[in-house]
N, C-alpha and C positions, 0 to 999 in steps of 0.2 A: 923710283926715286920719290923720298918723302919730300910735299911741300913743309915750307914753314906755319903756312896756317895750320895743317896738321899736327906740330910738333905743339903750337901753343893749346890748340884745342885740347889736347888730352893730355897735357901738365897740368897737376893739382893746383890751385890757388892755395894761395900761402896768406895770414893773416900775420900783422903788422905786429913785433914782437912788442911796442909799445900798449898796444890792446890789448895783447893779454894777460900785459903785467897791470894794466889796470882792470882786465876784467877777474883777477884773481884779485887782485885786492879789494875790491867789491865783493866779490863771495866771501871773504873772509871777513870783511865789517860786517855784513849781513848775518854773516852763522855765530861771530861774538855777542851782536844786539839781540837776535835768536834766545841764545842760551842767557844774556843779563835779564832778559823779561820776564824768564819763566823765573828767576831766584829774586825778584824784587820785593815780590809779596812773606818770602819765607826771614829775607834778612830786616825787614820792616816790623815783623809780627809783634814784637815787643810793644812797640811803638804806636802801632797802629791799635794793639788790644790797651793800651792804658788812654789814649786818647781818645777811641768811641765807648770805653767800658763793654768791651765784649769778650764772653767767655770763648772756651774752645770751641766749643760746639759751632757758637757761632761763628767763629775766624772757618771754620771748616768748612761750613756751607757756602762763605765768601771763595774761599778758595775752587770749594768744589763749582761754583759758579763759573769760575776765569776758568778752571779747563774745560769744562762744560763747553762754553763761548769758543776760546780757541781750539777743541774740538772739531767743531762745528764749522768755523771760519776757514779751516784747512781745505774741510771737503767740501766747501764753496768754492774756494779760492782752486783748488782742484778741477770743479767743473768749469769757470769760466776758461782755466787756461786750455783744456781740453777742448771747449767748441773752438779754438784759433784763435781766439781773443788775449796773446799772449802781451801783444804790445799794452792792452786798454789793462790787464790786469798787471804787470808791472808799474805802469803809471801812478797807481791805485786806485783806477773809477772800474767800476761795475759795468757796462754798458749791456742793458736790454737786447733779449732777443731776438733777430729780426725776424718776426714771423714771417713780412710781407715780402719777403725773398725765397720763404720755398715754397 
């Protein structure tokens, strides 16, 4: 004879269909804001080269900079969520290593 505690123990938990219509539409603002960031600087360029007076060359090395940066910020933002730190890196803080823990 199965108890009932039994029967709840090994039913899968089920998450709240309200959650996850809001945790989709959260991934979906976030991968829109994603993709508007990287075309800011391309739909600007007019604007931005008659305003500081910079030729291509220079707009390029601007450019080459911001992916450069958000290169780089990825595979940061990569390590912090990898050591567990998933909650401090969503937030947006950085939180130090705690050396005096291992």
């Amino acid at each position: 004879m199965v108890s009932d505690s039994a029967d709840s123990a090994g039913s899968a938990r089920t998450l709240p269909t309200t959650f996850l219509v809001v945790l989709v539409a959260l991934l979906a603002a976030e991968t829109t804001v994603n993709y508007i960031d990287r075309q800011v600087l391309s739909v600007l360029a007019p604007v931005l080269r008659d305003e500081f007076r910079l030729t291509n060359a220079e707009y390029a090395a601007i450019l080459n900079a911001f992916m450069i940066t958000y290169m780089l910020s990825c595979g940061l933002a990569g390590w912090v969520i990898s050591t567990g730190a998933v909650g401090t890196a969503l937030m947006g803080r950085v939180e130090p290593v705690r050396l005096r823990e291992r």
